[in-house]
C-alpha positions in Angstrom: 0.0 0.0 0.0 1.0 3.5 -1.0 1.3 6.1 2.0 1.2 9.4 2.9 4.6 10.2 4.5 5.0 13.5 4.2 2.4 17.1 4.0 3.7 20.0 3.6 1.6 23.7 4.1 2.9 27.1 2.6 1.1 29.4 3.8 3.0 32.2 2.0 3.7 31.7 -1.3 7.4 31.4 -2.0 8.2 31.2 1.7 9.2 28.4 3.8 6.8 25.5 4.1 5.8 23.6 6.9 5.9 19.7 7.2 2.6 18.6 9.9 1.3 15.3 11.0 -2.4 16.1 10.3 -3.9 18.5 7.8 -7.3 19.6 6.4 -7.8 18.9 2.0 -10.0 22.3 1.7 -11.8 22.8 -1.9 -8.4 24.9 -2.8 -6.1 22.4 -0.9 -4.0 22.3 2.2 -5.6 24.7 4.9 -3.6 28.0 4.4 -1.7 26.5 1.4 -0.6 29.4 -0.5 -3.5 32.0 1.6 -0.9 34.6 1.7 1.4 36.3 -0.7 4.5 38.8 -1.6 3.9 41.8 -4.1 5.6 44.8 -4.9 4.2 48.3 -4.4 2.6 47.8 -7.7 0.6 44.2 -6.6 2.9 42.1 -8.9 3.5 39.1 -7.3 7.0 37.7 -5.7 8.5 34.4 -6.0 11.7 32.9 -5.7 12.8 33.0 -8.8 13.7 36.5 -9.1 13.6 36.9 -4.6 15.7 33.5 -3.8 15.3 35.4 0.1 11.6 33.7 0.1 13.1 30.7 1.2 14.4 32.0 4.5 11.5 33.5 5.9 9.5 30.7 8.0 5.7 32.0 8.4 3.3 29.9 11.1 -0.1 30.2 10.4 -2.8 29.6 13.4 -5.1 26.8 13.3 -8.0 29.2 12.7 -5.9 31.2 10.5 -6.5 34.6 12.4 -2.7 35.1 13.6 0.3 34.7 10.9 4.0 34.9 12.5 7.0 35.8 10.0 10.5 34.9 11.5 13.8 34.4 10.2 15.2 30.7 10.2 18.5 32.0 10.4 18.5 31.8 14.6 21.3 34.7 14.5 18.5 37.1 12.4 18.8 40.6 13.5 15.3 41.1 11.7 13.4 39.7 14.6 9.7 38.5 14.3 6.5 39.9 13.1 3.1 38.7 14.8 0.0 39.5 12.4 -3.8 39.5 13.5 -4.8 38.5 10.2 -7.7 40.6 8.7 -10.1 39.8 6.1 -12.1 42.9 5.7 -9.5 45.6 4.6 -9.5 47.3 1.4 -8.6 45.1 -1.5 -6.4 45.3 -4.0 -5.5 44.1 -7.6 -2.9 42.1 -7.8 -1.0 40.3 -10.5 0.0 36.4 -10.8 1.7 35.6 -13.5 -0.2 38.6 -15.6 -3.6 37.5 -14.4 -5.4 40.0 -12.3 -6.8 38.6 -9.1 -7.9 40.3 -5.6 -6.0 40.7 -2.5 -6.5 42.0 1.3 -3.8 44.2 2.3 -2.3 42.4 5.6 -1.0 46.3 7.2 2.2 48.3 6.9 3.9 46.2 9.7 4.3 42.9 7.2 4.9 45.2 4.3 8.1 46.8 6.4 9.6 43.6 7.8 9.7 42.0 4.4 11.0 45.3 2.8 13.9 45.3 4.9 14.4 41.0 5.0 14.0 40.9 1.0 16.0 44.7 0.7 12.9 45.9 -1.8 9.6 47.4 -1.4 6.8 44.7 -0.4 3.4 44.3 0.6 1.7 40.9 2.1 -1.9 39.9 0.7 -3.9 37.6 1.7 -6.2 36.0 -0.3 -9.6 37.1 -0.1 -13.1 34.7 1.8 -14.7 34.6 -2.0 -11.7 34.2 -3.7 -12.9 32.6 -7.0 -9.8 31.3 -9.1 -10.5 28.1 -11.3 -6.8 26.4 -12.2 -7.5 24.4 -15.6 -6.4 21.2 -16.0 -7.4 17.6 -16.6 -9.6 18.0 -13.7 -9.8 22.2 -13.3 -10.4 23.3 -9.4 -10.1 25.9 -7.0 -6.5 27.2 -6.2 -5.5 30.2 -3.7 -1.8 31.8 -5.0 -0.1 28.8 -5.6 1.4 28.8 -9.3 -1.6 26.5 -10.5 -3.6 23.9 -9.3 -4.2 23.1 -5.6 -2.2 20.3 -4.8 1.3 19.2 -5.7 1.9 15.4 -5.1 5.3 14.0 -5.6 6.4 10.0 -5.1 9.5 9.9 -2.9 11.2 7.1 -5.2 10.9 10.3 -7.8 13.5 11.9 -6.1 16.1 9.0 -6.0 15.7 8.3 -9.9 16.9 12.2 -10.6 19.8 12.1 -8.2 21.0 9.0 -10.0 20.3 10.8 -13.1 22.7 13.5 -12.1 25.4 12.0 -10.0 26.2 9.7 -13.1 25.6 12.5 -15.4 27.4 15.6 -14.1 28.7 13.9 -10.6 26.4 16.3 -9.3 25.0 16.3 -5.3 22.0 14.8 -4.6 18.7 17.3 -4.1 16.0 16.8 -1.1 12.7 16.8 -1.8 12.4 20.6 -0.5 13.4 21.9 -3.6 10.4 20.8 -4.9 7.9 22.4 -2.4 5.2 19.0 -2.9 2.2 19.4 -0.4 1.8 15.3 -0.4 4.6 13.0 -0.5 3.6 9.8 -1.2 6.2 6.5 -0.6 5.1 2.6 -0.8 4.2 0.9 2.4 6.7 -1.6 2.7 7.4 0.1 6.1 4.1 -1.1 6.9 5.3 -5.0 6.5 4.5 -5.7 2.8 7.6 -7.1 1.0 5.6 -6.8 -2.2 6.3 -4.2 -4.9 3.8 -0.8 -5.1 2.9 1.6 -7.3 4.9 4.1 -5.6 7.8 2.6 -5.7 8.3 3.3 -9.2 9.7 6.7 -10.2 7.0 9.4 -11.9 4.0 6.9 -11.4 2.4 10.1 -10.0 2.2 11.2 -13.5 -0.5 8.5 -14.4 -2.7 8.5 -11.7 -5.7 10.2 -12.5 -7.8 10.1 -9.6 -6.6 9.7 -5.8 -8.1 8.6 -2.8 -7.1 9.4 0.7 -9.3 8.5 3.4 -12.5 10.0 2.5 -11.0 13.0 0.3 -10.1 12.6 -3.3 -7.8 14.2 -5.3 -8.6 14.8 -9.5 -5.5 15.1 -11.6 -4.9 18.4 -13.3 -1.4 18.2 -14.9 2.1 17.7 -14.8 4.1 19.9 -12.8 6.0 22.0 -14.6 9.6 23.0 -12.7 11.0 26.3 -13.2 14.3 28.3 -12.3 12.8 28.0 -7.8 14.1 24.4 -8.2 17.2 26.2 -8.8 17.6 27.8 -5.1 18.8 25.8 -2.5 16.2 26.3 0.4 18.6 26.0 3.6 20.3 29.3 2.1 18.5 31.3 0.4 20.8 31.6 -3.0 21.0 29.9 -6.3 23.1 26.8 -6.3 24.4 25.4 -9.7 22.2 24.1 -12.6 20.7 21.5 -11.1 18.1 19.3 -11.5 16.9 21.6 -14.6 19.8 20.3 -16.5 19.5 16.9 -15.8 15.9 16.8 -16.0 16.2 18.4 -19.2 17.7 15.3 -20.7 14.7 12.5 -19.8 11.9 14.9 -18.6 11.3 17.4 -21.4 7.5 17.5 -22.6 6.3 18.7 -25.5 5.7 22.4 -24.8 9.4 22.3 -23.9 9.1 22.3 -20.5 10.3 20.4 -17.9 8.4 17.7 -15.4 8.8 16.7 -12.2 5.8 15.7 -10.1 2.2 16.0 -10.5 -0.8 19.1 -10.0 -4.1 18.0 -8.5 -7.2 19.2 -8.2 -9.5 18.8 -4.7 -12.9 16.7 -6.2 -13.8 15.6 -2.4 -12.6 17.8 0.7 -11.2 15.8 3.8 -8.7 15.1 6.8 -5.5 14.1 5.7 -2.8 12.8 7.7 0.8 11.3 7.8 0.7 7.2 7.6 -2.8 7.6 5.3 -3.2 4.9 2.6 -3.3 6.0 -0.7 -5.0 4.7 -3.2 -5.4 5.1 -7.2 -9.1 4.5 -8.7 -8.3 5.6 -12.1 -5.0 5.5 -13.8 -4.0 7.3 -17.5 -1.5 7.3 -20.1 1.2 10.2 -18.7 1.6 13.1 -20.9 4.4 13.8 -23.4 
């Protein structure tokens, strides 16, 4: 049996995630997932491929999602931490995600000076707003918050192992962890669980075939493949660019069609539910994987 042994919440878009035991699978995925997210003066959104500096700011989100905490992860930080009371009913703004105008709520000129000073340009914080109404397309289209596309981003961990091979032999390249990928479900087989036999997710990119996804009682619609971009590029634990992997190596075996690369897979939320660590997962429709 396939398991869930990792989930992962980002509750600002670009910034640190979170790995948590337990989570909620809301209509436009994780609780939180992607709620909040960096602009300039101007609404145009920030991401770590042109603000690498995303990656070292570590936000905590409250259960109810009415206090947001921005913090350093560098211990030694002179920036100190910023507690938010999240609001809801401030004026809104337009903002701009990848040239698509959408809405946000302004989080307050306290947020908008810490990251200033942490990211050394001008930023705001927005947070999506209660009738937020974006429709990702896809195989299955859905609700999505800011994330880059569709809700969900669901990665095998014998994906991973398969790439690092790839470049090791290749280039004699280091091998990446799985946080340069920022999934929200990691999915491995359960031979931990005492099966010796062979599982679906023990093959590399078998994710990319799977079509429609049960966990528990939620269920996850496939959308498309995930398309990997320059933030696989930035090595989380500092914050910079580091080298030209895995796009280079990926390049070679995982180059679709439109020319871009793949690594993982988007899904779409068809049935809202708990999710947690240890979770069987299990495939009820499976596809040919795209070119």
């Amino acid at each position: 049996m396939a398991r869930v042994v990792d989930l992962v919440c980002y509750p600002v878009k670009g910034c640190r995630g979170t790995s948590t035991q337990e989570a909620l699978l809301t209509p436009a995925g994780l609780a939180h997932d992607r709620t909040f997210m960096v602009v300039s003066e101007d609404g145009v959104y920030r991401t770590q491929r042109r603000h690498p500096r995303l990656a070292l700011i570590q936000p905590t989100i409250s259960h109810d999602g009415s206090r947001l905490t921005l913090d350093s992860v560098h211990t030694a930080s002179s920036y100190g931490t910023v507690h938010l009371d999240v609001t809801t009913s401030a004026a809104r703004r337009d903002v701009d995600l990848f040239g698509a105008t959408f809405q946000g709520i302004d989080q307050g000129d306290e947020a908008a000076a810490w990251l200033s000073e942490f990211l050394g340009t001008a930023s705001r914080l927005v947070r999506v707003p209660p009738d937020h109404d974006r429709i990702a397309d896809g195989w299955i289209p859905g609700p999505s918050g800011y994330a880059d596309s569709s809700a969900v981003h669901l990665l095998s961990r014998s994906s991973l192992p398969c790439l690092n091979q790839r470049m090791a032999t290749e280039y004699g390249a280091p091998p990446l962890s799985m946080d340069r990928f920022r999934p929200n479900i990691v999915v491995d087989s359960g031979k931990g669980q005492g099966s010796d036999s062979a599982d679906w997710a023990d093959i590399p990119h078998t994710e990319d075939r799977a079509r429609r996804i049960r966990i528990n009682a939620a269920e996850l619609g496939y959308a498309k493949l995930a398309v990997r971009c320059a933030v696989t590029l930035v090595n989380q634990e500092a914050g910079i660019r580091d080298g030209r992997e895995p796009l280079r190596a990926l390049a070679r075996y995982r180059r679709v069609t439109n020319g871009g690369v793949v690594f993982g897979a988007k899904y779409s939320v068809v049935r809202p539910g708990k999710l947690s660590v240890g979770d069987e997962v299990t495939v009820h429709e499976w596809g040919e994987a795209e070119s």
